[in-house]
DRENKOLTI-576115 format. One record per residue (C-alpha): residue number from 0; x, y, z. Coordinates in nm, 2 decimals, always signed. Example, Ala and Ser with C-alpha at 12.3 -4.5 7.8 and 13.67 -1.06 7.14 Angstrom:
BEGIN
NODE  num       x       y       z
NODE    0   +1.23   -0.45   +0.78
NODE    1   +1.37   -0.11   +0.71
***
This chain:
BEGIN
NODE  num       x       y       z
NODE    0   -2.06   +1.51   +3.15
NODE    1   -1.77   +1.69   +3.22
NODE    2   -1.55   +1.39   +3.18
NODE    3   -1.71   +1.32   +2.87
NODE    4   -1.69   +1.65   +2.71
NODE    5   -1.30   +1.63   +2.79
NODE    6   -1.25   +1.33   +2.59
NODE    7   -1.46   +1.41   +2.24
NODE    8   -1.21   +1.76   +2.27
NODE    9   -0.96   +1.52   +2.30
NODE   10   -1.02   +1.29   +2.01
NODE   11   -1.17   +1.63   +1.80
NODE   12   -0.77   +1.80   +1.89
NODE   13   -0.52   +1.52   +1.79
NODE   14   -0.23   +1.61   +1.87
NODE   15   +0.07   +1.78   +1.60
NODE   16   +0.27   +1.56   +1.42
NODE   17   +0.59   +1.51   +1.49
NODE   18   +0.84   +1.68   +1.27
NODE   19   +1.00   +1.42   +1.00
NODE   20   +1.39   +1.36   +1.05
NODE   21   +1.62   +1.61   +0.85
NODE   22   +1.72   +1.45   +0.48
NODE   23   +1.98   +1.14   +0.48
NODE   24   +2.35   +1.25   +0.38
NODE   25   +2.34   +1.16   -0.05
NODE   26   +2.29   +1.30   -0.40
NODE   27   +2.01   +1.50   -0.52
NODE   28   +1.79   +1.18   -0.64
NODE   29   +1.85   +1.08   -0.20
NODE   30   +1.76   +1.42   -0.12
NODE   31   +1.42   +1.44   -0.37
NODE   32   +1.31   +1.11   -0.26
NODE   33   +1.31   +1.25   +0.11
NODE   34   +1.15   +1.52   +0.08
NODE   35   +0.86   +1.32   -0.20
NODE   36   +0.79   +1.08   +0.09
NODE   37   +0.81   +1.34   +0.36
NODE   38   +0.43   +1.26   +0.47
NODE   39   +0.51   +0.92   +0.51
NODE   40   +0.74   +0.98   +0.80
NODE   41   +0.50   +1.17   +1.01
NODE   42   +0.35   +1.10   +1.31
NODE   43   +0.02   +1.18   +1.44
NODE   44   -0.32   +1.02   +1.59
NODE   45   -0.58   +1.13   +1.40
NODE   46   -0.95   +1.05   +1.41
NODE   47   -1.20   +1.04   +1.10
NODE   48   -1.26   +1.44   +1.10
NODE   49   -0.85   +1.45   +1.07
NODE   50   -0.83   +1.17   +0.84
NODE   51   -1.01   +1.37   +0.58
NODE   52   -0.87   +1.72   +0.64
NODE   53   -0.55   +1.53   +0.55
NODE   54   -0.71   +1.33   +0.30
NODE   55   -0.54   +1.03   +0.36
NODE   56   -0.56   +0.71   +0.54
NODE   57   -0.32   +0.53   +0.67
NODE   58   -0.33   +0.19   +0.68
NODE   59   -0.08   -0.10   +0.90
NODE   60   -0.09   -0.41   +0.71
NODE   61   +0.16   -0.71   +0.63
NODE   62   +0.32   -0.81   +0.28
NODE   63   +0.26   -1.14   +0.17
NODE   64   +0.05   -1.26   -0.10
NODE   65   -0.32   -1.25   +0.13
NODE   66   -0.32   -0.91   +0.32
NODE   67   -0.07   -0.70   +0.08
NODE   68   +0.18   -0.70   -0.20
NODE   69   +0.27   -0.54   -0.51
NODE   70   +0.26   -0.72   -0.84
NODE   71   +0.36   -0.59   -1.14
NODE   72   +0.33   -0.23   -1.01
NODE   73   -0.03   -0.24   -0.84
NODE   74   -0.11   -0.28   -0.52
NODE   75   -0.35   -0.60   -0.46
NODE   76   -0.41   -0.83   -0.12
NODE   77   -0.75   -0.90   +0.05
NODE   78   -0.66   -0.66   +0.30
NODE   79   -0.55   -0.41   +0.06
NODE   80   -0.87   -0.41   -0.17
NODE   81   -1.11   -0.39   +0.17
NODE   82   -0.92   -0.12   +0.28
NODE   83   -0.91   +0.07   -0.03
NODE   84   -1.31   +0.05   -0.07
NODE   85   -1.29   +0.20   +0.27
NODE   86   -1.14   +0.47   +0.13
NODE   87   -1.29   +0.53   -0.12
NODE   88   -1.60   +0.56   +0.08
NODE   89   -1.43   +0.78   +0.32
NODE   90   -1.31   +0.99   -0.02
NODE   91   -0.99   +0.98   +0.10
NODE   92   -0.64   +0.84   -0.02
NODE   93   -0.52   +0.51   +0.06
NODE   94   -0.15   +0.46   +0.22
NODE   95   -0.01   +0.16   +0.29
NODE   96   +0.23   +0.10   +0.58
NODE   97   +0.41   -0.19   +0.65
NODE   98   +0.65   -0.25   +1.00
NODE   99   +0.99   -0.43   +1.03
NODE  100   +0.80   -0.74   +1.13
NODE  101   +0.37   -0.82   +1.23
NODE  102   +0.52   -0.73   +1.62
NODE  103   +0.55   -0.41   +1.54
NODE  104   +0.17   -0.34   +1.42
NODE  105   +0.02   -0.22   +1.74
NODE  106   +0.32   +0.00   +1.88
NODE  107   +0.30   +0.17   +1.49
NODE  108   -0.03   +0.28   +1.57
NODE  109   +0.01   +0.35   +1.93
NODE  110   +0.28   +0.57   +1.76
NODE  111   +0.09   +0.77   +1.56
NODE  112   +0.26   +0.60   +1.21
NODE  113   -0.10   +0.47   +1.09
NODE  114   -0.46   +0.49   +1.14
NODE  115   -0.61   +0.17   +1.14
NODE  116   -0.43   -0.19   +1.12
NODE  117   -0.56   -0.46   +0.85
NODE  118   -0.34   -0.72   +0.88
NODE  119   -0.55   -1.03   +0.95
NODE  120   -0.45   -0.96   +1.32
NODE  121   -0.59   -1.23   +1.54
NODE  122   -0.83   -1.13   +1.79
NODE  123   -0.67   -1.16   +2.18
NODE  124   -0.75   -0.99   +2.51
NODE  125   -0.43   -0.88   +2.57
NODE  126   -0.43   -0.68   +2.24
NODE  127   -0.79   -0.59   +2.33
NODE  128   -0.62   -0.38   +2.63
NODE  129   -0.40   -0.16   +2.37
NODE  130   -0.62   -0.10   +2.07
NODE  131   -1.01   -0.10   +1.96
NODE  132   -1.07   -0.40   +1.75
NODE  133   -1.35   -0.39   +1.49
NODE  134   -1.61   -0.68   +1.44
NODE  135   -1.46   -0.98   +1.28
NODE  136   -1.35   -0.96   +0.89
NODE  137   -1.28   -1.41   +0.90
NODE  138   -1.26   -1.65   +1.17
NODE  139   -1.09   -1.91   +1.09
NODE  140   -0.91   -2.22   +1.29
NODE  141   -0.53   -2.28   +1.30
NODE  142   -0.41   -2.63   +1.20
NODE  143   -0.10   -2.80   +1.25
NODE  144   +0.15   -2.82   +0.88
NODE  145   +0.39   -3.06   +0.73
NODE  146   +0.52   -3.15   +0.39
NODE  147   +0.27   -3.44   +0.27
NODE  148   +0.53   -3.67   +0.25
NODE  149   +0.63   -3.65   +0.62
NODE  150   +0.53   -4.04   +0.73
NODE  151   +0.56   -3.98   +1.14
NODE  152   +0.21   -4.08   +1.26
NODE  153   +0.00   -3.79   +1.38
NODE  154   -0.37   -3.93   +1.53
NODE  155   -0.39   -3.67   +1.80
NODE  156   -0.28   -3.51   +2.05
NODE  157   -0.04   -3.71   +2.20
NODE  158   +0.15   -3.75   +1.92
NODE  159   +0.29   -3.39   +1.89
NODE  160   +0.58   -3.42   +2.07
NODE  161   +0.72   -3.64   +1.81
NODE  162   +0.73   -3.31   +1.62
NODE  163   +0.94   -3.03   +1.61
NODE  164   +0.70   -2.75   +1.55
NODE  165   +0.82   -2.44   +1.45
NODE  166   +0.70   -2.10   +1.53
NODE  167   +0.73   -1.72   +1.46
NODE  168   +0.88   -1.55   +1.78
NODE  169   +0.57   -1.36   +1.92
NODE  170   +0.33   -1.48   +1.71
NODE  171   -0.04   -1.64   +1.89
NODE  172   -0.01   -1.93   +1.74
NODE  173   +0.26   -2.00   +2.07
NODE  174   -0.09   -1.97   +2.33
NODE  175   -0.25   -2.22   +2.07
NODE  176   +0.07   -2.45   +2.13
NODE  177   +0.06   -2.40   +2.46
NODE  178   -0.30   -2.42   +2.53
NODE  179   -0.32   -2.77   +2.32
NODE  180   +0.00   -2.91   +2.52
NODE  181   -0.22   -2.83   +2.92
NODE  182   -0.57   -2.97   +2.76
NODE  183   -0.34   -3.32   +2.69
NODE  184   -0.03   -3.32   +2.88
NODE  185   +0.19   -3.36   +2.63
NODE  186   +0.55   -3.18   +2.62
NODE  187   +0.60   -3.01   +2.25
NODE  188   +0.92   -2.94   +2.11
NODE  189   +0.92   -2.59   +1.96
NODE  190   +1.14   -2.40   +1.76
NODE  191   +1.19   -2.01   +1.73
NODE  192   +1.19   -1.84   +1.38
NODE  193   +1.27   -1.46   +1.34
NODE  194   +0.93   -1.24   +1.42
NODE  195   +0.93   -1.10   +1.09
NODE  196   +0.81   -1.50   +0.93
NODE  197   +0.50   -1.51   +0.76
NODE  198   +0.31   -1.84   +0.83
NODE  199   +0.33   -1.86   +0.44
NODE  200   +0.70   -1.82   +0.44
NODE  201   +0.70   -2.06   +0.71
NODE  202   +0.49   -2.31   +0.48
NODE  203   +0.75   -2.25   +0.19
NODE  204   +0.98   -2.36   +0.43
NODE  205   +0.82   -2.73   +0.50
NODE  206   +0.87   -2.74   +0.14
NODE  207   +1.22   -2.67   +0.10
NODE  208   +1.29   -2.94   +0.44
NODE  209   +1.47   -2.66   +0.71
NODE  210   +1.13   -2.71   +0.89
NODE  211   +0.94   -3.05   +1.00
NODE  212   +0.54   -2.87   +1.10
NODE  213   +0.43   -2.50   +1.18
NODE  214   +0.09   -2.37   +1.32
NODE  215   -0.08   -2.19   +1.02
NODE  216   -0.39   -2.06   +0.94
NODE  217   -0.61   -2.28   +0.78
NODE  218   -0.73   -2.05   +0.43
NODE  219   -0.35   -1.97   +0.43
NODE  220   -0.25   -2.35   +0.43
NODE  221   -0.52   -2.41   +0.14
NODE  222   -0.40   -2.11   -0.07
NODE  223   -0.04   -2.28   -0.02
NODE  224   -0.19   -2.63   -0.16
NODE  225   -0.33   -2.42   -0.45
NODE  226   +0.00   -2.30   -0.58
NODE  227   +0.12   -2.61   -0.55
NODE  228   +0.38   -2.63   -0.22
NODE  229   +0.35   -3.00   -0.13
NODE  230   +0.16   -2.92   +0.27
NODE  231   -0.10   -3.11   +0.43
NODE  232   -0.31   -3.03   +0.73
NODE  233   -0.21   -3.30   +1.02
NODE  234   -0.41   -3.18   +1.27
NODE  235   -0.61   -2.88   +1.40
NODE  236   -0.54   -2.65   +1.71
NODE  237   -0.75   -2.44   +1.75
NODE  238   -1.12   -2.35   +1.70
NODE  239   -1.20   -2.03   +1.43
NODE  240   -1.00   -1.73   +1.58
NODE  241   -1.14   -1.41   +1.44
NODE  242   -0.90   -1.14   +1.26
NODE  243   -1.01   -0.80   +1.28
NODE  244   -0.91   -0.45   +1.21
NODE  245   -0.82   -0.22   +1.50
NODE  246   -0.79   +0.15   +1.58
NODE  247   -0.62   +0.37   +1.81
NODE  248   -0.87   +0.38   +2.13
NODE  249   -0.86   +0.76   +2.08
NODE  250   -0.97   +0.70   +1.71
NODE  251   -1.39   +0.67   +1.83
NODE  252   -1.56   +0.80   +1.55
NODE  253   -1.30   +0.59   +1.30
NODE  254   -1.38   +0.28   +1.47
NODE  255   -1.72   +0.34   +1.45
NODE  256   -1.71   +0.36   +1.05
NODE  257   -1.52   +0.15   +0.99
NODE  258   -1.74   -0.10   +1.18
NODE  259   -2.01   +0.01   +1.01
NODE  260   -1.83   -0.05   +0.64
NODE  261   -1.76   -0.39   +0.77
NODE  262   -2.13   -0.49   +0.83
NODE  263   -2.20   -0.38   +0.49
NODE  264   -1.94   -0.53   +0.32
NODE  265   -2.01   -0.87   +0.49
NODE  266   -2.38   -0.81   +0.39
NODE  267   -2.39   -0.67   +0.03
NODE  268   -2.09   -0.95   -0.09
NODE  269   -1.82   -0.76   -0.11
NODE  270   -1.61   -0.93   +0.17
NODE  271   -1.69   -1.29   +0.02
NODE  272   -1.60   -1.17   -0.33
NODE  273   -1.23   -1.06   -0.24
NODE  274   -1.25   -1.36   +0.03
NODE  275   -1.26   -1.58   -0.29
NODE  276   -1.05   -1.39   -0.49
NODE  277   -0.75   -1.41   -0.25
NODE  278   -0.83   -1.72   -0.04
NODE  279   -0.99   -1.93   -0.30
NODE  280   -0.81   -1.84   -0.63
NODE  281   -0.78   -2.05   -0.92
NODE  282   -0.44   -2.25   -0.94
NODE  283   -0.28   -2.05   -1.18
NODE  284   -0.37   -1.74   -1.03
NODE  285   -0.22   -1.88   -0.70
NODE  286   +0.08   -1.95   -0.85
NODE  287   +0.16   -1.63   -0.99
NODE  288   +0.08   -1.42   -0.69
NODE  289   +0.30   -1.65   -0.50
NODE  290   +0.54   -1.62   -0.78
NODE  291   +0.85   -1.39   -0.60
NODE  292   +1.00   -1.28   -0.96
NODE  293   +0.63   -1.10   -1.03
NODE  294   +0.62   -0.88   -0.71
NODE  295   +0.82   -0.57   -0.62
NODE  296   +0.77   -0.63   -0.24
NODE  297   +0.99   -0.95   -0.27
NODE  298   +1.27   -0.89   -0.55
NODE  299   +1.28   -0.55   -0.59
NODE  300   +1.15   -0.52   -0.91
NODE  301   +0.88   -0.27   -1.09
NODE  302   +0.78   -0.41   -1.45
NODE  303   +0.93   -0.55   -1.73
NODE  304   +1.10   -0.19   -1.84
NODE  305   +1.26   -0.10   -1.56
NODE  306   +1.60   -0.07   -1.76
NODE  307   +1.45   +0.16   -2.01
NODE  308   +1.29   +0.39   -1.65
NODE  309   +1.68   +0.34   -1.53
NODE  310   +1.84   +0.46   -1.86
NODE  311   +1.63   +0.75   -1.91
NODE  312   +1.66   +0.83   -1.53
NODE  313   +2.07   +0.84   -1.56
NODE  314   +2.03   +1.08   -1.84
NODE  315   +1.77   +1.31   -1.72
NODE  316   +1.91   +1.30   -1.37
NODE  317   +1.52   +1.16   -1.30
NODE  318   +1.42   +0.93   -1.03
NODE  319   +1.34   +0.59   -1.20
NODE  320   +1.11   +0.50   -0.99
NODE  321   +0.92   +0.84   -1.01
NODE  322   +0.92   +0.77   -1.43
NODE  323   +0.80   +0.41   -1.38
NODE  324   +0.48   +0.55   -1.17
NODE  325   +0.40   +0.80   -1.43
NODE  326   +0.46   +0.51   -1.71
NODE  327   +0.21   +0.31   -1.48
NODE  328   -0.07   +0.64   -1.46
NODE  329   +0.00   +0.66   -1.79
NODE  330   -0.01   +0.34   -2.02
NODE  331   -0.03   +0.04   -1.72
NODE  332   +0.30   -0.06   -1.88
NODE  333   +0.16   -0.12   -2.21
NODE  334   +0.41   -0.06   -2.46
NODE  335   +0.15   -0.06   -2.75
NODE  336   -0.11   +0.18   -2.59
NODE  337   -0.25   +0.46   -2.77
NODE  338   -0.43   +0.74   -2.71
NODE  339   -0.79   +0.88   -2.93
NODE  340   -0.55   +1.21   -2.94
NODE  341   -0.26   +1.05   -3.07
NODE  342   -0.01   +0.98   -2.75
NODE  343   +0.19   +0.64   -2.79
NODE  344   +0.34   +0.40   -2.58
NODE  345   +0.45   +0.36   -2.20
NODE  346   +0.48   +0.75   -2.19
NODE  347   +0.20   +0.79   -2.40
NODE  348   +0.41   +1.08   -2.54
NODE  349   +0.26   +1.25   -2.87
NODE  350   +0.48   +1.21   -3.21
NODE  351   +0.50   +1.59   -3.21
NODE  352   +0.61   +1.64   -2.85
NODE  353   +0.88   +1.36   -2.92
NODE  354   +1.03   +1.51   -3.19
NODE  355   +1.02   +1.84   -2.99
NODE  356   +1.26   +1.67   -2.75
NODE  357   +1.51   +1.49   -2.97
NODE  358   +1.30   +1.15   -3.03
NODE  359   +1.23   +1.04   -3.35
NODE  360   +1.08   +0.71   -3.24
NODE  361   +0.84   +0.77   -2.98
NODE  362   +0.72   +0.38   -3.10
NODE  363   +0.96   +0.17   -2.93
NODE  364   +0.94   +0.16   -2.61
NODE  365   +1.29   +0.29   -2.52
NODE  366   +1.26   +0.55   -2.67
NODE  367   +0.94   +0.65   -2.58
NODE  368   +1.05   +0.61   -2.20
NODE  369   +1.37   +0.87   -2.32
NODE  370   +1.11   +1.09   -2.48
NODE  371   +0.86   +1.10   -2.15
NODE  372   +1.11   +1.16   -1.92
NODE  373   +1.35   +1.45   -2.13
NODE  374   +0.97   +1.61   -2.18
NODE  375   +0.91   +1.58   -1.76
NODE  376   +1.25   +1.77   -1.72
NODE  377   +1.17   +2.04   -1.98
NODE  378   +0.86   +2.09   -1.76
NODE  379   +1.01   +2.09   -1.45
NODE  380   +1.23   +2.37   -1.58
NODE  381   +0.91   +2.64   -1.65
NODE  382   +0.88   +2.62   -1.28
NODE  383   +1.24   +2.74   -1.16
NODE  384   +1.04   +3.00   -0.95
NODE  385   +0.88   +2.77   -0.68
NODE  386   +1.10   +2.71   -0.44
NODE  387   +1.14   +2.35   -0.37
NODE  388   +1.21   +2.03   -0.57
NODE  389   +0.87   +1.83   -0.48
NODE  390   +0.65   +2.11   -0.56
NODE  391   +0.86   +2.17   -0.91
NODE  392   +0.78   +1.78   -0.96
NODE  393   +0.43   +1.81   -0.90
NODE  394   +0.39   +2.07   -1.12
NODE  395   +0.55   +1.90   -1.39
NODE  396   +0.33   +1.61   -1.40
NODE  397   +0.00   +1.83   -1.36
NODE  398   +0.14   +2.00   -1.67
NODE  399   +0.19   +1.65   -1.82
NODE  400   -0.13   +1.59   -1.76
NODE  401   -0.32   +1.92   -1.87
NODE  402   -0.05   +2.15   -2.04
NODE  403   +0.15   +2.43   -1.86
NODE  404   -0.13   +2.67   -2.00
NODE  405   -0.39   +2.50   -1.73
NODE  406   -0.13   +2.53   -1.43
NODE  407   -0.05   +2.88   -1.51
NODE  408   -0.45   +2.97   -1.48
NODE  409   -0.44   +2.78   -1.21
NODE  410   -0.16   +2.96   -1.03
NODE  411   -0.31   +3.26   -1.12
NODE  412   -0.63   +3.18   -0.97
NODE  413   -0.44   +3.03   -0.60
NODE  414   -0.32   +3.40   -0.62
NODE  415   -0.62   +3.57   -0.64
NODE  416   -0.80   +3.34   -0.40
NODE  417   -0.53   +3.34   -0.14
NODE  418   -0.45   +3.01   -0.18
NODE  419   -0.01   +2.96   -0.20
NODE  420   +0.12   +2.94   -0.60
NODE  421   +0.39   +2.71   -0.55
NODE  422   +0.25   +2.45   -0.37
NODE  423   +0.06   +2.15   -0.54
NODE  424   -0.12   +1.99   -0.29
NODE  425   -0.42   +2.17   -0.09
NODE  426   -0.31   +2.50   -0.23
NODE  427   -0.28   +2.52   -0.60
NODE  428   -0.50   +2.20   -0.65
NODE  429   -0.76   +2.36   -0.52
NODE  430   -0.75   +2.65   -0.71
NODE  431   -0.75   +2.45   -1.04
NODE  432   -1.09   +2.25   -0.96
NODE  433   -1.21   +2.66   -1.00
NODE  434   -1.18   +2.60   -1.35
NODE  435   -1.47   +2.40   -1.37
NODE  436   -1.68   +2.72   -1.30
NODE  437   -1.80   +2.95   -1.52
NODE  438   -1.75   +3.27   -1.29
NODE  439   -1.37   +3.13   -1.28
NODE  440   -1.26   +2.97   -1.57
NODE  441   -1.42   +3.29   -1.75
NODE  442   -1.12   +3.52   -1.59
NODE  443   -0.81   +3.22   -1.72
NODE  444   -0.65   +3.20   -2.06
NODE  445   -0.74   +2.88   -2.14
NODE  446   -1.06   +2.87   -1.98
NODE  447   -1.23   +2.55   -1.87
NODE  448   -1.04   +2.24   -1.77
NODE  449   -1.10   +1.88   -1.66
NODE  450   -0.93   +1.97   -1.32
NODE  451   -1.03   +1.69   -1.13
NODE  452   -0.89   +1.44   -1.37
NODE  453   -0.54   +1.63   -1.32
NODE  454   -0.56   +1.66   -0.93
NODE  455   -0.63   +1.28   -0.96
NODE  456   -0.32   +1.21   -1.20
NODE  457   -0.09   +1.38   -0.97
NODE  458   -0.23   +1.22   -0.67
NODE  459   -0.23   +0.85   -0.83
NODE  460   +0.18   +0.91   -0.93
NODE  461   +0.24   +1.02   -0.57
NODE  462   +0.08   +0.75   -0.42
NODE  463   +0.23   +0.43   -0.67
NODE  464   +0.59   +0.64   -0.66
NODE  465   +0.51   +0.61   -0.24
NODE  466   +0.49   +0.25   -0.28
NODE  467   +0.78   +0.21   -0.54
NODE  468   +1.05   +0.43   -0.32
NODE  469   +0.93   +0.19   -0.01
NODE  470   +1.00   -0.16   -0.17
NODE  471   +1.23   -0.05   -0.50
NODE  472   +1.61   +0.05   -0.38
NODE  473   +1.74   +0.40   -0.58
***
């Protein structure tokens, strides 16, 4: 009992995190995007009672167009939607992380730089010894891949070693290689690609001819043939392999959940509608999310005005990027939204508020990007008292959201309920959702506000800015 009571006190006490680096050498914009993403550099194990004190979850994945990637400024992937209704249910944010390359998953975690891994990691024993594997989310066999127009015969087995089979450096799919080439004697001929290859950046390159046949998932090799890359299945190697989640064998209660959530969403459909979403898309839909020019992960990009979020950056002295998420909270990119009260465009700046700042046509979208962003610095300026560049950020775009009046009530109220003024998050936040109460809001200037609607809006342009600094160069 003894042994036991040592190990809950264990998993209840994660240990600190480790302190993040000191800021890179660079301008201001290099310094402010440090010190924004500051929490992403942490590290720390952390079971479910410290995942939601911290009120976040982080989450190991992959990018390619199954598990994760960004289109268009949102997050999407199977892995990405299952995860996020994880936590949601949890009531916790969702953070993405994503290694150098799929070898670097498990020591990640083992590190302390994420919580769980949702990758589509394929089950093995070895793994088993490191981390906690959840029930299966898919089992699904591997098959051997060629271009459809590749004419060497392939009836079985003994055929492969006419083949020059190429495979990612690490991956599993070398034991199913090697497990095929004992059960028939046969001698393959392999080729190494860089650990970082997806099997669906493998399968792109069958079609462009560097390869002759890879080992890929089967679902993955159907997506392929519904965007339209010319692949065929030759021949398959394995039986279903189940891909699970994992969790750090300190993280009990976490696996436990999340186990649980997995039974239910394999249960009450929710794992077969995203299954079909992702794995059985309609053609045109496969197409576009293979589509590199739509997705920030692959060439860099945000949206369609990311000149306009570049300009007004340059003359603001504004991260882009940081603009572009609040144009995302915002509008969704919608240069023709408007607002009930009157707010137009990406911005969704009011005609009044334009004007205030020097922009008489808040309509087009440059100049309703200019207008946003000169009105996010005039913000930023009321708060010249709190003593760091993030926190002056966050306060802008709470005020964006609700008016400096709110933030001042609710700076008032983190005073008087010893809570610290010039911090957003966990300190000042919390003092705002007072404003919903009576006995509170009664003692402000402004009275009652829709607090949890602004603590949202700050924490959703956090987040998406997160995901834009990660995959979007300054």
């Amino acid at each position: 009992m003894l042994w036991v009571s040592l190990a809950l006190w264990v998993v209840a006490q994660p240990p600190p995190p480790s302190p993040a680096p000191n800021p890179p050498p660079g301008g201001n914009l290099a310094d402010l995007e440090f010190s924004l993403t500051r929490h992403q550099r942490q590290r720390y194990t952390a079971d479910l009672e410290e995942i939601k004190k911290r009120g976040v979850l982080r989450v190991l994945t992959r990018n390619n167009s199954s598990a994760y990637f960004v289109v268009k400024g949102e997050e999407r992937g199977f892995q990405y939607e299952l995860a996020k209704a994880f936590a949601d249910e949890l009531g916790v944010r969702l953070q993405m992380v994503v290694p150098s390359s799929r070898a670097d998953l498990i020591p990640a975690l083992l590190k302390g730089e994420g919580d769980l891994i949702a990758a589509g990691m394929t089950y093995t024993a070895d793994r088993a010894q490191k981390v906690h594997y959840t029930r299966p989310v898919a089992s699904v066999p591997r098959v051997l891949a060629t271009h459809k127009k590749l004419v060497k015969l392939l009836e079985g087995p003994a055929d492969l070693p006419a083949f020059e089979i190429a495979l990612a450096e690490g991956s599993t799919t070398h034991n199913d290689a090697k497990r095929v080439a004992q059960e028939h004697n046969v001698n393959l001929r392999t080729i190494e690609l860089p650990n970082k290859t997806e099997m669906e950046e493998a399968l792109d390159q069958l079609e462009r001819g560097p390869l002759e046949a890879t080992i890929v998932d089967r679902h993955l090799l159907l997506l392929a043939q519904r965007s339209g890359v010319p692949v065929v299945e030759r021949l398959v190697m394995s039986e279903p392999v189940p891909k699970a989640w994992a969790t750090h064998p300190k993280s009990r209660q976490l696996h436990d959940v999340a186990n649980n959530f997995l039974d239910r969403s394999g249960k009450n459909g929710l794992m077969k509608i995203l299954y079909d979403r992702y794995f059985e898309p309609a053609p045109k839909r496969a197409v576009a999310r293979r589509d590199k020019s739509l997705r920030a992960d692959v060439d860099g990009r945000i949206s369609p005005y990311d000149e306009l979020f570049k300009a007004a950056g340059q003359e603001t002295g504004l991260d882009w990027r940081l603009l572009a998420a609040l144009a995302h909270t915002e509008s969704r990119f919608d240069a023709e939204a408007k607002s009930p009260f009157g707010a137009v465009g990406l911005m969704q700046v009011l005609p009044s508020t334009a004007k205030e700042v020097g922009v008489d046509h808040p309509e087009q979208p440059g100049e309703n990007v200019r207008a946003g962003a000169r009105y996010l610095k005039r913000l930023m300026a009321l708060y010249q008292d709190v003593d760091d560049e993030p926190s002056r950020v966050r306060f802008a775009l709470a005020s964006y959201n609700a008016g400096p009046g709110h933030v001042a009530d609710a700076r008032n109220l983190a005073k008087l309920t010893g809570k610290d003024p010039n911090r957003w998050f966990g300190q000042t936040e919390k003092a705002m959702l007072l404003k919903k109460d009576r006995r509170w809001h009664e003692k402000t200037k402004l009275g009652y506000s829709r607090a949890d609607e602004t603590i949202n809006y700050v924490s959703r342009i956090q987040t998406r800015y997160d995901v834009y600094s990660r995959h979007v160069d300054l």
